[in-house]
N, C-alpha and C positions, 0 to 999 in steps of 0.2 A: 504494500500500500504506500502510496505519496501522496502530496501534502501540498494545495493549490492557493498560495497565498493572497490573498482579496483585501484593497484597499477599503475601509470603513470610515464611516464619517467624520466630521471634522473632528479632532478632538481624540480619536481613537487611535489606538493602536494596532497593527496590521495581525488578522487574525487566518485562520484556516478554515478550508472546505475538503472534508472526504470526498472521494467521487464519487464512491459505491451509495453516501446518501444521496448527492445529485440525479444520481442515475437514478433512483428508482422513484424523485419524485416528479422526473420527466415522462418516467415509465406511466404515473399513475394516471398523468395527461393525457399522452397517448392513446392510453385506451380508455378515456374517460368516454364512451357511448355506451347507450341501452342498445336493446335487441328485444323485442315484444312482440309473441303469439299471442293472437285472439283467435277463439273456435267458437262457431256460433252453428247448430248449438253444442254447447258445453261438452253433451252426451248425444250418440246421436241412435238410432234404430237403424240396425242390417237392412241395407236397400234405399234409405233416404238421403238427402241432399247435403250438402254440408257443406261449409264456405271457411274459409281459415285465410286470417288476412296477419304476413308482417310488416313492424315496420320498425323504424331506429332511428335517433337522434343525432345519427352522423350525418354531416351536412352533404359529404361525396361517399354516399355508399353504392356498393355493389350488391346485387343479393344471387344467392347461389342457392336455390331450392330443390332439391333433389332428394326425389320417393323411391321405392322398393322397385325393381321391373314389373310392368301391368301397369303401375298405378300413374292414369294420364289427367291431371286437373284442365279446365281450361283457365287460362291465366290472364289477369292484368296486371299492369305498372306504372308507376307513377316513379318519379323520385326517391320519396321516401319513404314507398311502402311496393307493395307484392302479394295480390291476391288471387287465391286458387279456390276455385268452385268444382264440388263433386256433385254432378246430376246423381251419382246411385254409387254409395258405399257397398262396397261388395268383398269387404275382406275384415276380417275378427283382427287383425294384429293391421291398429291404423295408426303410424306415428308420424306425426308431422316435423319435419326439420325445418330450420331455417337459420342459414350462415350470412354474415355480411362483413367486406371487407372495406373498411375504412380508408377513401383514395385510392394511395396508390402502394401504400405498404403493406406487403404480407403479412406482417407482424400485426396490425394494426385488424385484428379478426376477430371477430364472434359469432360464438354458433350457441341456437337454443334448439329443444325439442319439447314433442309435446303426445301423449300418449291419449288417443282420443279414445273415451270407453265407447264400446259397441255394445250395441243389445235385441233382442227381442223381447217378443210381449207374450212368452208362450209359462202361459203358470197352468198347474193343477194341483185340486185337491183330492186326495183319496177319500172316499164320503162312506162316514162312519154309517153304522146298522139305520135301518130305515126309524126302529125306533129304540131307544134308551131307556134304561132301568135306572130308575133315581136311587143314588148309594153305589152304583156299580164304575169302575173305574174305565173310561175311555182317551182314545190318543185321537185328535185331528193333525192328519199330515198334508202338509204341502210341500212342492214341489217348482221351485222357482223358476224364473225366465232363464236363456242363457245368454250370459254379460263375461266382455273378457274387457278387459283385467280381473280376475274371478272377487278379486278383494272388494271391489267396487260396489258387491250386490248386499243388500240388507233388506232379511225376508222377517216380518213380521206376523202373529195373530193379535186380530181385535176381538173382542169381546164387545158388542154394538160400538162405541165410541172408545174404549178403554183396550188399551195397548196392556199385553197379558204375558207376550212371551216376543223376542227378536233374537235376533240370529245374522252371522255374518261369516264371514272366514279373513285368518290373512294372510291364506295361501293368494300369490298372482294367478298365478294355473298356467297353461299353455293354448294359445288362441287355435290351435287343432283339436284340444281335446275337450270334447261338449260334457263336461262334470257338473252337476245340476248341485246346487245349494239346495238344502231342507230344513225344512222347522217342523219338528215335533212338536204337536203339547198335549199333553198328559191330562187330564183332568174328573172329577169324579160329579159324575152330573145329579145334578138338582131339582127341585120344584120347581125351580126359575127360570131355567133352562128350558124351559117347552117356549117353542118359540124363539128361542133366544139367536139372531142372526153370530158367524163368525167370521172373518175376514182376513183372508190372507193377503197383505200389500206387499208390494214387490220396489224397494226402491233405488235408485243409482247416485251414489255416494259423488257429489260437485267438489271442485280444489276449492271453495270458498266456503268450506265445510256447512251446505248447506246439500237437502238433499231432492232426486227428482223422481215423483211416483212413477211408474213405465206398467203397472198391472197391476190390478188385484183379482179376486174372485171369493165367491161367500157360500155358504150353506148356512141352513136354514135347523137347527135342532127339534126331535117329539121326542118329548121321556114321557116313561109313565110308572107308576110306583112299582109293576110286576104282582100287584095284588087280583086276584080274577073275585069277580068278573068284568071289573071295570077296567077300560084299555087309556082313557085319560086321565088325566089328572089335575090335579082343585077342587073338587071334590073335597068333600065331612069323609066320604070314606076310606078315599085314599089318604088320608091326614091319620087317620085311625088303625090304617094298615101299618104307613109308616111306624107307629109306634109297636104295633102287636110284631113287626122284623126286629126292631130294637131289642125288643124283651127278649128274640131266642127261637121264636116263632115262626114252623113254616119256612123257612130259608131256602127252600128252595123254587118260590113261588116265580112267576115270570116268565 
């Protein structure tokens, strides 16, 4: 290391400058530009539209945009920006780059990426017995959309308005391999339950950690106490059933 001696104001005595700090606070200049992907939208559905626009704060940029082979956007330019339009997503693994070279110096580059979730809207539920014994223990299972980045999916049941049970993974997964997320939920049905709608929502997790619903689907519950000869319930009798299973009674009725 040497020692670059710099005259100082009046008054002062002649002091030093490293280089190695010079340098790197020319460096910081330099490359003092953004680089900024926008996806709209954020998440998109297997097969729809999707528009991804960059742009950068360098006043002579270049942009260098270049996708996977197949993937053809059609494109526009401006100056300061580079936008690419997809009439029809047609591939699970969609990451958006975008490089720009500041002038005329190599050095003088920045690259961003951006990992678009893909999805569909395909849920089902497994639909428990036609009708349900109150005090018996049942499971409603769903079967979420498929979403790659797999982390991305968050599969919920509602109980009419009330969130009961969710679920997620934070496994990525692989955009080949169609592994379905599930939510179990376990539950021992009720008098209240007759009737009672369930709801499986299916939702895709946004970078602004907010989220977007892409599906749900619902069933509809009958219980009934398994007391004969009555098959509903509400009922003075079925009340009275309930209690004569309590005691010990009859258990195997239903």
């Amino acid at each position: 290391m040497f020692l670059i001696p710099v005259t100082m104001y009046k008054g002062a005595v002649n002091s030093f400058i490293i280089p190695t700090v010079l340098a790197f606070w020319i460096q910081t200049v330099v490359t003092g530009f953004e680089v900024s992907i926008n996806i709209n939208p954020p998440a998109v559905e297997f097969g729809d539209s999707l528009q991804v626009n960059c742009t950068t704060t360098c006043t002579e940029p270049k942009f260098e945009v270049e996708y996977k082979p197949g993937v053809n956007p059609n494109r526009t330019k401006s100056r300061h920006w580079s936008t690419d339009y997809f009439p029809s997503v047609q591939e699970w693994d969609f990451t958006v780059p975008c490089m720009v070279t500041c002038g005329s110096d190599p050095l003088r580059e920045k690259e961003k990426k951006k990992v678009v979730t893909v999805y569909n809207r395909e849920i089902n539920i497994t639909p428990p017995p036609e009708m349900l014994v109150v005090n018996r223990t049942y499971s409603l299972e769903c079967t979420g959309p498929r979403v790659y980045p797999n982390n991305k999916l968050i599969l919920t049941w509602l109980r009419g308005g009330e969130i009961v049970q969710s679920n997620c993974t934070k496994e990525t997964g692989f955009p080949d391999d169609d592994k379905r997320l599930r939510n179990v939920f376990s539950f021992t049905a009720s008098m209240s339950d007759d009737g009672q709608e369930y709801t499986c929502l299916a939702e895709v997790e946004l970078d602004s950690n907010t989220t977007k619903p892409i599906a749900n689907s619902s069933v509809t519950l009958q219980t009934h106490c398994g007391c004969p000869p009555f098959q509903g319930i509400g009922a003075d009798h079925c009340s009275h059933c309930l209690l004569t299973l309590h005691a010990g009674l009859h258990p195997d009725w239903g």
